[in-house]
N, C-alpha and C positions, 0 to 999 in steps of 0.2 A: 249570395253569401248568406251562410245563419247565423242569425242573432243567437248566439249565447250568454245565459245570465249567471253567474259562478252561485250558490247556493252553499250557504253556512247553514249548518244544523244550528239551534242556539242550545246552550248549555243544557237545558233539562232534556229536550231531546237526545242526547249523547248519554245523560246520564241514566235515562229509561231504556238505550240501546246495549247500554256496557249490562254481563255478568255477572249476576253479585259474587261479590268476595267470600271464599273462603274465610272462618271464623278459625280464631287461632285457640283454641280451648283444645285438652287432651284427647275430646272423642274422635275429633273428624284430623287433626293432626299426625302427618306421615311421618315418615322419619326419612324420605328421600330429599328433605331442606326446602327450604326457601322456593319459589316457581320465582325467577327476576322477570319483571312486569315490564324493567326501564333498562337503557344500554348500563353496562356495568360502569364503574364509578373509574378512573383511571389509577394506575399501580399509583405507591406512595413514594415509591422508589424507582425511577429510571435509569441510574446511574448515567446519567447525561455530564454531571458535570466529570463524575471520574472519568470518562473518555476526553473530554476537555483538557482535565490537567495533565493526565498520562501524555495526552499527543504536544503539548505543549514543553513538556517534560525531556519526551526523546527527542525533540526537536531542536531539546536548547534555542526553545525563541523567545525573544529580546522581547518583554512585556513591559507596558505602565498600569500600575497600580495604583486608583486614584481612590484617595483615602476622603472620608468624611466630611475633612476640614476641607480640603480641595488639592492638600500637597501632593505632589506626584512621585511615586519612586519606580525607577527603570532598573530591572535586571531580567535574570531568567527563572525563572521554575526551578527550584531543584528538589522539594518534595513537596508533600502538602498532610495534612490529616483532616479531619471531619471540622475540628476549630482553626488554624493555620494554615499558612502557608510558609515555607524559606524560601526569599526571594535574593538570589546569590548575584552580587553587583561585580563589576569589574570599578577596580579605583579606590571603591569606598568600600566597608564591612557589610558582610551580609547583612541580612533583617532576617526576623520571624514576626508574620504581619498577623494577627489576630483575622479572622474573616469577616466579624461583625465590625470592623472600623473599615471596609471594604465598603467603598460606594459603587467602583465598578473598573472593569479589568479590561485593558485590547493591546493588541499586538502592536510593539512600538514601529512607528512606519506609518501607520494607517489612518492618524489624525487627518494625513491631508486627502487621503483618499475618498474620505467621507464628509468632506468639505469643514471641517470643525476650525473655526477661526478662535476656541475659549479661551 
């Protein structure tokens, strides 16, 4: 069996190994942009959660809404916009729920599924 020993450059080694950079001054400056150096940065926008609400939407399913304080309101989706939600109850009168008094959202049913005794 060979003994291998794993081997770290230490920092100024790597940094007497790296390229020097390109200067950003108008002489040596292309106009073909940026060279990215690092993986790109991720979108700012995934639309993750509009497929969320949309699917929760057409499905008409029975959600809890657990507000800030810790109150719970149960209905379903019926629209939503960028600040809001309409959460349309049977029983009682709709709501329109602000999103920032929104601590967190799951499909009514599933409390016990995820062992949650709160």
């Amino acid at each position: 069996m060979v003994n291998r020993r794993m081997y770290r450059p230490s920092f100024a080694d790597v940094k007497e190994q790296a390229p020097p950079r390109a200067s950003h001054n108008s002489s040596s400056h292309n106009n073909n942009g940026p060279v990215p150096s690092k993986k790109p940065a991720p979108p700012e926008v995934t639309h993750a959660e509009n497929f969320y609400w949309v699917k929760q939407m057409q499905g008409r399913t029975s959600m809890v809404v657990v507000l800030e304080t810790g109150e719970e309101l149960r209905g379903a989706v019926e629209w939503y916009d960028r600040d809001c939600i309409k959460l349309t109850r049977s029983g009682a009168p709709n709501l329109m729920v602000f999103k920032r008094f929104i601590k967190y959202v799951y499909k009514d049913g599933e409390e016990s599924a995820q062992g949650g005794d709160e």
